[in-house]
LUMNUBA-566120 format. One record per residue (C-alpha): residue in one letter; x, y, z. Coordinates in steps of 0.02 Angstrom, whole numbers, padded with zeros to 5 digits, always signed. Layout:
BEGIN
aXYZ/...
% end
This chain:
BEGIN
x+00601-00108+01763/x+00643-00301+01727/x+00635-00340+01530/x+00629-00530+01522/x+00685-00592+01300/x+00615-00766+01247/x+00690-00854+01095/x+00660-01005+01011/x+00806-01085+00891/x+00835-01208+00794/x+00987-01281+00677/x+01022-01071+00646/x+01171-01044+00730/x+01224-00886+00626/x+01056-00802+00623/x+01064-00860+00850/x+01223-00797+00848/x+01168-00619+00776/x+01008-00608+00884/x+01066-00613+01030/x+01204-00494+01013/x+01051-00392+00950/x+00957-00409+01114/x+01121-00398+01225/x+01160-00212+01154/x+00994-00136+01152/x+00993+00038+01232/x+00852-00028+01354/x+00948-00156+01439/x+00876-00336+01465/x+00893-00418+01624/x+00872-00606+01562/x+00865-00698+01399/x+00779-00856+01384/x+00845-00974+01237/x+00761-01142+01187/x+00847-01232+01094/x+00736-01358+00987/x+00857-01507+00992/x+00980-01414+00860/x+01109-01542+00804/x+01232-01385+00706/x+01322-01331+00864/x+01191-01218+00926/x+01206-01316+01111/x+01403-01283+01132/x+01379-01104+01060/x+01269-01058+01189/x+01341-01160+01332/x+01506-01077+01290/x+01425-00891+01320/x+01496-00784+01462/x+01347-00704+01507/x+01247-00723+01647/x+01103-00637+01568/x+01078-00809+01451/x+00990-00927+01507/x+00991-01096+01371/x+00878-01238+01406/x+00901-01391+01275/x+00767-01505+01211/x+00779-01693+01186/x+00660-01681+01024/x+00595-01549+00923/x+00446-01456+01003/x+00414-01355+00869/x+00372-01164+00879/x+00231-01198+00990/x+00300-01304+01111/x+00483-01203+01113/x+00387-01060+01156/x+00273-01141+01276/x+00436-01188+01377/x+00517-01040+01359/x+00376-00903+01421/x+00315-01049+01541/x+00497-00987+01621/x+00490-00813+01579/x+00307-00801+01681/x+00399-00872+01833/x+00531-00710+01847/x+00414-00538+01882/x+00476-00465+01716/x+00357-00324+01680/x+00363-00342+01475/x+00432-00504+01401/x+00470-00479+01220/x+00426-00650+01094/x+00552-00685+00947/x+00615-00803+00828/x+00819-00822+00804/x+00784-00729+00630/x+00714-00593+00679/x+00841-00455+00702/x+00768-00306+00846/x+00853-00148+00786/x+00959-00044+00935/x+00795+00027+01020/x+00670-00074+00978/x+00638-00117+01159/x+00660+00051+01190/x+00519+00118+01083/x+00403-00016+01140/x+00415+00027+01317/x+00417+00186+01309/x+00257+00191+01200/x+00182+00060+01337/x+00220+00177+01490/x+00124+00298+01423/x-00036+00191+01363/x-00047+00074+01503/x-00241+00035+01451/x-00157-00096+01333/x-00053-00265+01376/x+00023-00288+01211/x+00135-00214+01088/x+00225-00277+00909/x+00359-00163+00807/x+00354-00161+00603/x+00429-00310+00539/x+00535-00282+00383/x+00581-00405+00262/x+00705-00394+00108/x+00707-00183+00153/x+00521-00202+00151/x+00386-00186+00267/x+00303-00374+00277/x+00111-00334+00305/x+00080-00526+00379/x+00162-00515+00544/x+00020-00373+00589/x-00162-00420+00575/x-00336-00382+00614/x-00502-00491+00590/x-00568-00465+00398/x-00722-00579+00463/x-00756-00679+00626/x-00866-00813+00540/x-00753-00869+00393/x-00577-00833+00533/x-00524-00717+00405/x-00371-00599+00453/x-00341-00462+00368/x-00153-00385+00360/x-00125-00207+00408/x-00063-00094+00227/x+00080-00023+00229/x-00005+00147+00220/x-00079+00126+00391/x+00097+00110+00474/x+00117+00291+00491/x+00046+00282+00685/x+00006+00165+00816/x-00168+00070+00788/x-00243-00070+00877/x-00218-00248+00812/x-00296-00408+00840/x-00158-00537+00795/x+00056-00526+00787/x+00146-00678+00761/x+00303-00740+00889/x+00412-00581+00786/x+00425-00464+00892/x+00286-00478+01008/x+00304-00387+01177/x+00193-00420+01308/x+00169-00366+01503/x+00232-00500+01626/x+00087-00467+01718/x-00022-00492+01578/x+00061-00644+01526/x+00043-00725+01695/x-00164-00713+01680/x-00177-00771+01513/x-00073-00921+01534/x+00039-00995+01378/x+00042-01040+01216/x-00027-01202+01136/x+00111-01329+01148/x+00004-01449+01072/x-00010-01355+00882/x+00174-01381+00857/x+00171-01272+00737/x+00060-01116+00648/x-00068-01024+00751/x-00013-01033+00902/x+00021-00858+00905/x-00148-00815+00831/x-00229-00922+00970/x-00112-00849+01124/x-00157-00666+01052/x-00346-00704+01079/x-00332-00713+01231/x-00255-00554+01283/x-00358-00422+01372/x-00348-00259+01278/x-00282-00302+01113/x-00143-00255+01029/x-00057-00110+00989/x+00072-00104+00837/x+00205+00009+00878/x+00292+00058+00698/x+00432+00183+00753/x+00505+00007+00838/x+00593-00095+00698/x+00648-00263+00664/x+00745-00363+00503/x+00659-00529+00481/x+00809-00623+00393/x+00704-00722+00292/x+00627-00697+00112/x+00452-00627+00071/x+00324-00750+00008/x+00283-00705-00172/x+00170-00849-00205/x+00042-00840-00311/x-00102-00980-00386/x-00198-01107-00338/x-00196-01142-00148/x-00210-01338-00181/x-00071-01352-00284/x+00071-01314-00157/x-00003-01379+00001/x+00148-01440+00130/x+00149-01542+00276/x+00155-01390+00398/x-00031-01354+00299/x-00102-01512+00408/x-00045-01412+00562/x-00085-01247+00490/x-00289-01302+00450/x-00325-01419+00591/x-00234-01285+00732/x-00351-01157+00653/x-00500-01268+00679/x-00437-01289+00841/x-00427-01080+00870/x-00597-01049+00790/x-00676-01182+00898/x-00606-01098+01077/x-00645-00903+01022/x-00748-00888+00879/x-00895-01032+00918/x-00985-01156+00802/x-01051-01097+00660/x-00856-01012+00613/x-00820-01189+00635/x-00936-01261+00515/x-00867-01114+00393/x-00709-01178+00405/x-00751-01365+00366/x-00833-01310+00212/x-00686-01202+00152/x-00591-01371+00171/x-00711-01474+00084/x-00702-01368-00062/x-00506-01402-00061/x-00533-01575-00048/x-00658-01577-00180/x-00535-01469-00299/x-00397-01601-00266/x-00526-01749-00300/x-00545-01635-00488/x-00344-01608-00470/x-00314-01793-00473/x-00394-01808-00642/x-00242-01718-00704/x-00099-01840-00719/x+00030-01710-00715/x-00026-01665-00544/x-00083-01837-00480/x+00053-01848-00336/x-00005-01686-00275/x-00187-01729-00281/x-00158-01889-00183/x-00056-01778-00062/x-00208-01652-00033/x-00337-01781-00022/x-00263-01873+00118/x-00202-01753+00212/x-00357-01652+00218/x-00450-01814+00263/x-00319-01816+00405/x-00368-01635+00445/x-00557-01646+00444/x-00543-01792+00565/x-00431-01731+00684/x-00522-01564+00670/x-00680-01633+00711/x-00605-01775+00866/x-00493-01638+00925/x-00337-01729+00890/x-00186-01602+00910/x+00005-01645+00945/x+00141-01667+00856/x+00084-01810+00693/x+00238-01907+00633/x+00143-01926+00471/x+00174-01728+00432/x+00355-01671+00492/x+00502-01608+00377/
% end
């Protein structure tokens, strides 16, 4: 059995450094790891030139490709070597000693299904958003799985990049992510398209060294740049699996937020925000509708 590891990295040499000595030592052995490194400028490209292992395999970027595109290179390799499962992750996520293990194990004895995602825990906790299912179709609602319901396997219809383990055969036929999103939903979109669903697999664990998102409020008054990216890739998603009138859903839901920032600019403690919102979500609507994707130098950290 050939088990083919994809990571994407970038400017996290510490958290790089510990994931890959996670994937090195699990008790399922790997046979190749594929790291794309997203034009790091904090060492990452010596660190992983300097690696005595002929399992690594680094491949450096001239520009930052964002998730979308780092992971578009990296399983557009990965499809090319006849691994039979290929498991997705980010340099922070942390695969505890079997995780591979208890994914493959599970998979060899429900073959019916092409994919498979572990619990992701966050800060000792279990972090419900990197396990979804559809809460509606025609509003592209999803709906993350309770923690209560992570005392067996159950089918899913979404997993983000954390985790994610897929058959190489299965990966092959569905072809690869969206490069173009940069970042946000490109998982959601590439999970659409595989044949079978999901399957979360709890017993198979992983530390996501991040923090969890406690936010609260008003949606409009933190948008971000990576919301641009985050509204018009989900456009984008609805628009290739879901069909018009979803789409037309999701245009409203947007007008509403750029009516509520039109309102928000009345405020003049909040003005900057409100000026923010409404032309960004100008930007969004239009590139939504003329099916403008890429990388836009108007919304990057």
């Amino acid at each position: 059995m050939r088990i083919g590891v994809v990571i994407v990295t970038y400017n996290r040499i510490k958290l790089l450094k510990e994931c890959i000595n996670r994937v090195l030592n699990q008790t399922e052995p790997v046979d190749s790891v594929i790291v794309v490194d997203n034009n790091s400028n904090d060492g990452t490209r010596d660190y992983l030139d300097s690696l005595n292992d002929t399992r690594i395999n680094a491949y450096h970027m001239n520009e930052n490709l964002g998730g979308a595109g780092g992971f578009h290179k990296a399983l557009s390799i990965a499809s090319t070597k006849n691994f039979d499962y290929v498991l997705i992750i980010d340099d922070d996520a942390m695969i505890e000693r079997n995780y591979i293990k208890k994914i493959v194990d599970f998979a060899n004895k429900n073959p019916e299904f092409n994919a498979y995602a572990g619990a992701v825990y966050t800060e000792g906790k279990i972090d419900t958003y990197h396990r979804r299912v559809f809460g509606s179709k025609l509003i592209f609602w999803e709906k993350m799985i309770p923690v209560n319901e992570y005392n067996k396997p159950r089918k899913i219809d979404f997993a983000t990049f954390c985790g994610l383990v897929i058959r190489g055969k299965e990966l092959k036929k569905i072809g690869l992510p969206k490069k173009e999103y940069f970042i946000w939903y490109d998982d959601s979109e590439f999970c659409l398209r595989i044949n079978g669903g999901i399957v979360l697999v709890p017993k198979a664990k992983l530390n996501h060294k991040t923090v969890l998102n406690y936010e609260t409020g008003n949606i409009i008054s933190r948008i971000t740049w990576k919301h641009y990216y985050g509204y018009r890739n989900r456009f984008d998603c609805a628009r290739s699996h879901l069909g018009p009138a979803t789409c037309v859903m999701i245009l409203a839901e947007y007008s509403i937020f750029y009516i509520g920032s039109l309102i928000m600019y009345l405020n003049i403690n909040k003005r900057t925000q409100a000026k923010y919102n409404i032309k960004m979500l100008s930007q969004v609507m239009k590139d939504s509708l003329t099916g403008r994707l890429g990388k836009n130098p108007d919304y990057l950290p």
